[in-house]
C-alpha positions in Angstrom: 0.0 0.0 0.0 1.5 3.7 -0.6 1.7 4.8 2.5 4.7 8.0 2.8 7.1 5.8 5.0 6.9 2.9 2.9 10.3 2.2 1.2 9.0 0.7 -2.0 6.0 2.0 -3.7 3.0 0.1 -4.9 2.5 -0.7 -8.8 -0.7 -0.4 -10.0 -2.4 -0.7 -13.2 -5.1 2.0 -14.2 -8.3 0.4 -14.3 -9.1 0.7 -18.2 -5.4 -1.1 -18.4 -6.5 -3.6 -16.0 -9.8 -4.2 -17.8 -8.1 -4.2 -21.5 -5.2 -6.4 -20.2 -8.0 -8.9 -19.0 -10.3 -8.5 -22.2 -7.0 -9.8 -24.6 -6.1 -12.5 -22.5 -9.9 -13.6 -22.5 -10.3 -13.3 -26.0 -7.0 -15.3 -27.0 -8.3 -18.1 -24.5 -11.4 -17.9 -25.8 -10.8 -17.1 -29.4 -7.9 -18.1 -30.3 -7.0 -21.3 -28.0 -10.9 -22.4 -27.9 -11.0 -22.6 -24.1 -14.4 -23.8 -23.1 -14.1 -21.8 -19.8 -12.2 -20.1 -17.8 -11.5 -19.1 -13.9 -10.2 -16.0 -12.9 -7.7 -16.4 -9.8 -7.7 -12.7 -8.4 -5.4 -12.6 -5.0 -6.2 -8.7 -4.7 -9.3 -7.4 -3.4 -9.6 -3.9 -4.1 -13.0 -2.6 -5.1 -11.9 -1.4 -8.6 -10.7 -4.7 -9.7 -13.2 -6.9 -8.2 -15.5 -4.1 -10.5 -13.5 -4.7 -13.4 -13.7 -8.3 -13.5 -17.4 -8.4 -12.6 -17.6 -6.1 -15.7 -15.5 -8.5 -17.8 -17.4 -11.7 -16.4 -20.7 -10.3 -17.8 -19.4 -9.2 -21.3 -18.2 -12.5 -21.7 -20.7 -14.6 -20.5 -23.3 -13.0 -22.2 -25.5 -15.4 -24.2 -23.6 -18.5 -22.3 -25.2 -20.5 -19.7 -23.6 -22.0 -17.6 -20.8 -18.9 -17.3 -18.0 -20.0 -18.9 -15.8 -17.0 -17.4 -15.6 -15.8 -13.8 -13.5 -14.9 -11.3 -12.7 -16.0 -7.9 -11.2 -14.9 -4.3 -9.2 -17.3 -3.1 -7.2 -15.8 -0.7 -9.7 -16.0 2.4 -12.5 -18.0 3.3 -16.2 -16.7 3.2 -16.9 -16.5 7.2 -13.8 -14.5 6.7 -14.8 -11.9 4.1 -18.1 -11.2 5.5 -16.1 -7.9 6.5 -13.5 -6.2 5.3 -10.0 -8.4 5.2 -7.2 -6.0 6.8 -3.7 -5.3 5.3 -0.5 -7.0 7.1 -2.8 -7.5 10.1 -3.2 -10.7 11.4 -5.3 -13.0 9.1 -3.5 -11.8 5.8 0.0 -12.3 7.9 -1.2 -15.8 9.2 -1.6 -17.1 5.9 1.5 -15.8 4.1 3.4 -17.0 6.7 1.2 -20.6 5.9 1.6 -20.2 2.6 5.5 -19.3 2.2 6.9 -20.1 5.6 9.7 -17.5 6.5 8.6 -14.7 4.4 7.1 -12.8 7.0 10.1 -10.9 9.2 8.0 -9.4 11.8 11.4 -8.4 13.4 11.3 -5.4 11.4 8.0 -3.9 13.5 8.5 -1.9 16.7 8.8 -5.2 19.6 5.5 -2.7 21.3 3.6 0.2 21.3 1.0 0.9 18.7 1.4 0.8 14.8 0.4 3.3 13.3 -1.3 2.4 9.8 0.8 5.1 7.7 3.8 4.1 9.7 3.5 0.2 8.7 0.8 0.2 6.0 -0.9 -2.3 8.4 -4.7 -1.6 8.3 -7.4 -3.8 9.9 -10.8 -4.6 8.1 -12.5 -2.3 10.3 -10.5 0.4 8.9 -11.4 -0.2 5.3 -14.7 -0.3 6.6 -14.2 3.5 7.4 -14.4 2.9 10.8 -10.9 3.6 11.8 -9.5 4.4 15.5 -9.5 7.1 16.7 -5.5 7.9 16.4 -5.1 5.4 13.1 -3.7 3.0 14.5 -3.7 -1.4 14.5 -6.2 -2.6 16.8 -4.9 -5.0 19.1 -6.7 -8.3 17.9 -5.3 -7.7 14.6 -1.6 -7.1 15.7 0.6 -9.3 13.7 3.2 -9.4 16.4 1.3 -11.2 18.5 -1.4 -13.1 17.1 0.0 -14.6 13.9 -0.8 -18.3 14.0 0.5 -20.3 10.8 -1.5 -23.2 11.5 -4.9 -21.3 11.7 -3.7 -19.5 8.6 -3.1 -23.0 7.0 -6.7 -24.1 7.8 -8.1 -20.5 6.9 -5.9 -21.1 3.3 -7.3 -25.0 3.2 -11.3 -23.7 3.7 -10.8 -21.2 1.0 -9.7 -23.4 -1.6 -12.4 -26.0 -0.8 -14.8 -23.2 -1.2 -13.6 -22.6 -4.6 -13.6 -26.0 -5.9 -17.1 -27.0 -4.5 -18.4 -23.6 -6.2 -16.9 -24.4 -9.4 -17.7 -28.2 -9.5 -21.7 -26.9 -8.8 -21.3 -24.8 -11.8 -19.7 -26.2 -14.1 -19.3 -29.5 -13.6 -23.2 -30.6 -12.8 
């Protein structure tokens, strides 16, 4: 996330990019390779994107039933995204660390006191939710210094990709 103290900046695309980078690639699976369908593995969730492919899923699928494009979540599980998924906080941490063990160097926080979310670009869900504290900063239960937990982030990465399979089997696979 672009936050001031960050010492690499974020890359995004521009959402017309985004949307005509995702309509080529569509078409030359569809068009050109003859792909009877195709799933969409987004591991980002910002609003713009989940937009665009929405947008894409629907020009596409128009006139085809069942879909034969859409796109999927995968990165948390759906008792999980019923709000808003932090950044860095403690879910997202717990599975990276499940995910690529030793990636996360939490060493490189403060050992206490409060993180501030422009300080560490570490935002909780209720923060997305425009609900921040009062001084910006990580609520406790979300701190990743203390309540990263591999294992629940293995199970959390586990449910999530169950979820996906048993959507996509019910769709497509009838």
């Amino acid at each position: 996330m672009d936050f001031p103290k960050n010492s690499v900046a974020s890359a995004y695309f521009r959402e017309e990019v985004f949307a005509a980078v995702v309509r080529d690639v569509l078409n030359i699976l569809f068009l050109r390779m003859r792909f009877r369908r195709v799933l969409i593995v987004n591991g980002h969730g910002a609003d713009n994107q989940r937009s665009t492919l929405d947008r894409m899923c629907r020009e596409f699928n128009v006139g085809h039933e069942p879909r034969r494009v859409r796109w999927v979540y995968p990165g948390f599980p759906h008792s999980l995204v019923a709000g808003a998924i932090g950044h860095a906080a403690s879910e997202e941490t717990s599975m990276l660390e499940a995910t690529w063990p030793g990636c996360v160097d939490l060493s490189k926080l403060p050992k206490t006191g409060k993180l501030a979310n422009v300080d560490f670009a570490i935002v909780d869900g209720d923060t997305f939710d425009c609900a921040p504290t009062p001084d910006h900063t990580l609520r406790e239960a979300q701190d990743p210094r203390t309540h990263t937990d591999s294992r629940w982030g293995a199970e959390q990465v586990e449910q999530a990709a169950q979820e996906v399979i048993a959507e996509v089997k019910a769709e497509w696979f009838r």
